[in-house]
Structures are given as C-alpha cells and as structure tokens.
ROLOMAR-971318 format. One record per residue: x, y, z of N, C-alpha, C in turn. Coordinates in pm, whole numbers, padded with zeros to 5 digits, always signed. Last residue first. Example, Ala and Ser with C-alpha at 12.3 -4.5 7.8 and 13.67 -1.06 7.14 Angstrom:
<sites>
+01285-00225+00708+01367-00106+00714+01290+00003+00787+01319-00569+00780+01230-00450+00780+01320-00330+00780
</sites>
This chain:
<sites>
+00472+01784-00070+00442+01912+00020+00491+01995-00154+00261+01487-00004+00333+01554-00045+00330+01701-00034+00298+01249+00242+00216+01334+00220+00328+01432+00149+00253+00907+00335+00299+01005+00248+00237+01145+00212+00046+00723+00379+00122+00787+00503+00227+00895+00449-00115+00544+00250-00162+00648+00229-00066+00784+00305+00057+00294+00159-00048+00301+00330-00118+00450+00303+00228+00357-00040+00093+00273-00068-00004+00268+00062+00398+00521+00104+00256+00547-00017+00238+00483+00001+00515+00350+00274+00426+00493+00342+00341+00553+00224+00646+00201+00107+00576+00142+00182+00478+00233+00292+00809+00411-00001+00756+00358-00114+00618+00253-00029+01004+00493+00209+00902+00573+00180+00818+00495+00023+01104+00236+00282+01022+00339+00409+00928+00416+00270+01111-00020+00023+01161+00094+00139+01085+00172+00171+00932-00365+00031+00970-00186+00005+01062-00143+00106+00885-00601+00072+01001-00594+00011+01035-00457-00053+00643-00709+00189+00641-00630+00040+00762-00621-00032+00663-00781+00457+00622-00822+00355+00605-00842+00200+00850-00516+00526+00900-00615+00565+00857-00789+00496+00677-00315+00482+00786-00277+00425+00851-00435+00433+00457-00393+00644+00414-00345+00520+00535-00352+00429+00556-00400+00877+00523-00499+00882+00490-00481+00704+00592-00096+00943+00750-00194+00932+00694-00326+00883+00369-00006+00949+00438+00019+00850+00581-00061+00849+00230-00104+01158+00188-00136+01041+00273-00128+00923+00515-00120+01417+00398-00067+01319+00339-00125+01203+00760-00256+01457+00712-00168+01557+00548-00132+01528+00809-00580+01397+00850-00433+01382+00754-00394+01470+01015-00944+01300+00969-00840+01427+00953-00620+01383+01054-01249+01324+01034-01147+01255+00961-01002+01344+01147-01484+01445+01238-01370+01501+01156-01248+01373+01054-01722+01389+01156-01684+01287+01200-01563+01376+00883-01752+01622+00940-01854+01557+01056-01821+01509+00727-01525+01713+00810-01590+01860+00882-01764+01817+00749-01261+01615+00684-01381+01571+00814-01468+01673+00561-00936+01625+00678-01018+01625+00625-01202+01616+00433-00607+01569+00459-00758+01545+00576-00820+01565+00251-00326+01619+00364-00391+01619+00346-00556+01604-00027-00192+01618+00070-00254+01502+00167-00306+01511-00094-00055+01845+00043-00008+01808+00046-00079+01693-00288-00206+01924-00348-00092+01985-00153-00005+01902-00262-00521+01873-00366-00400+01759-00366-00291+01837-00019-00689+01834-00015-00569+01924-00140-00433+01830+00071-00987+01729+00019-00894+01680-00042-00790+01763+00241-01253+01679+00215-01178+01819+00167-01018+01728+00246-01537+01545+00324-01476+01532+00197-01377+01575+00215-01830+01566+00337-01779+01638+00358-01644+01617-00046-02034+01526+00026-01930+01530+00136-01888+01627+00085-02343+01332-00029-02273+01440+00030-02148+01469+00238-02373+01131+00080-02429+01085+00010-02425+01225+00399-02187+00867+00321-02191+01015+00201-02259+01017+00668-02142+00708+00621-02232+00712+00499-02243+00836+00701-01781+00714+00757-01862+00732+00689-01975+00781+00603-01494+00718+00712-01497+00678+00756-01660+00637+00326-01492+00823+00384-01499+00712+00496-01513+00664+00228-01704+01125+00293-01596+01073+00340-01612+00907-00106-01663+01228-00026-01725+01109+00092-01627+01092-00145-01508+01564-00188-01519+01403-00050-01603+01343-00296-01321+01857-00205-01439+01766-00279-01459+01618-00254-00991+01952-00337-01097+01910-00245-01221+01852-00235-00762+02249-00182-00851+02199-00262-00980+02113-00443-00648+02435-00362-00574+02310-00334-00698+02223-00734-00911+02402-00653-00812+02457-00566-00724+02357-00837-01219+02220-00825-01079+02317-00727-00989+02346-00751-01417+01962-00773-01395+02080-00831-01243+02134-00621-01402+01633-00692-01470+01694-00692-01407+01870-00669-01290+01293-00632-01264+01437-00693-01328+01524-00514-01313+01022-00698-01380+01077-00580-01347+01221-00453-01169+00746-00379-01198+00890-00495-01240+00949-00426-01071+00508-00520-01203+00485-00469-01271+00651-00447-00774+00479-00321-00864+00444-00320-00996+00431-00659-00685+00600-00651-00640+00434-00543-00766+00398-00617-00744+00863-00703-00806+00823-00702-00812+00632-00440-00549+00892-00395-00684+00926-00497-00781+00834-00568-00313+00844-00488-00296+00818-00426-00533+00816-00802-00347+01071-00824-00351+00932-00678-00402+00835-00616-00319+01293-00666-00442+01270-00740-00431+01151-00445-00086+01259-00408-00202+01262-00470-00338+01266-00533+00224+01083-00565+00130+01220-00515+00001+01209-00276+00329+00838-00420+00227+00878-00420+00211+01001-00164+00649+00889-00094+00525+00857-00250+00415+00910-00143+00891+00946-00268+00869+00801-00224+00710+00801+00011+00978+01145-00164+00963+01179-00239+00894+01053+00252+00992+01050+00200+00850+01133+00050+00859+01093+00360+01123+00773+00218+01144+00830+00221+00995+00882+00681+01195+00580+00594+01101+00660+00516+01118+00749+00655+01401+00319+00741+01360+00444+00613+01263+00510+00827+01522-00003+00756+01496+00078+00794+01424+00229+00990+01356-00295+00988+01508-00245+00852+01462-00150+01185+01202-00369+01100+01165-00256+01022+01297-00231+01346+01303-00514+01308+01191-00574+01200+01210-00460+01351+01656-00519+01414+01531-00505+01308+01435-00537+01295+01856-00851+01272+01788-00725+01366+01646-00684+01514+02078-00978+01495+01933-00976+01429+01876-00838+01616+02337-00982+01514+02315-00952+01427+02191-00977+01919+02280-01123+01882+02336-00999+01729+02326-00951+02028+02159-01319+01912+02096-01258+01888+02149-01118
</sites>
C-alpha cells in the first residue's frame, strides 16, 4: 500500500474559515451588544442570560460561566459538534485538498 493516500490527505486554509458573525449567527448564537466583544446564550450549558463573550473581529469565545473557551470559529465548531480539527475544517469549507 505504498501509494495509499493518507486519511486526511490535505491542509488547513484560515482564510476560507466563515467571518464570525454569519458564522455565529448560522449556529442559532443571537449576539447581543457593540464593539469587538459580543454577549450571547451560552451553549454549552443551562443559560438563561448571557454569559458567554463572543470576539466578532477573531471568533474567539469564552463563557464567563462553564469556562468554555476557543480561539476561532473553528475551535467553537469542533467544541459544539464533537469533531476533530480536521473533520470540523471540512464542514467550515477550511480544508483544502492538495
């Protein structure tokens, strides 16, 4: 099986990864306020005002309840979904095969 692709054959494209407030919005995230930083429902965990800190100029998130916390659309994608990196970079379109 010398010429067996690997399983993953391909590599990770940030730039193709969603703008973050579509991206939030697709997920059923209602953003609330101004600036970088937005508030919202957090998902992970029982919320009935928001706690959880949404950064639309990076995607990053954290939630100032449960401690849920990533850097990007894509940690927040992998972290909801219950994927790994590269199974949560297809479905964002962020996969690019070579």
């Amino acid at each position: 099986m010398k010429n067996a692709k690997p399983k993953y054959a391909g590599k990770f494209s940030r730039k193709d990864l969603p703008p973050s407030i579509p991206y939030y919005q697709s997920q059923g995230i209602t953003l609330k306020g101004t600036g970088a930083w937005r508030d919202a429902i957090c998902p992970f965990h029982p919320d009935t005002k928001p706690s959880l800190r949404v950064n639309i100029e990076k995607g990053a998130y954290r939630c100032m309840v449960c401690g849920a916390r990533g850097g990007d659309v894509l940690a927040f994608h992998q972290h909801k979904h219950g994927l790994n990196f590269v199974e949560a970079c297809k479905q964002l379109g962020a996969w690019v095969v070579q």
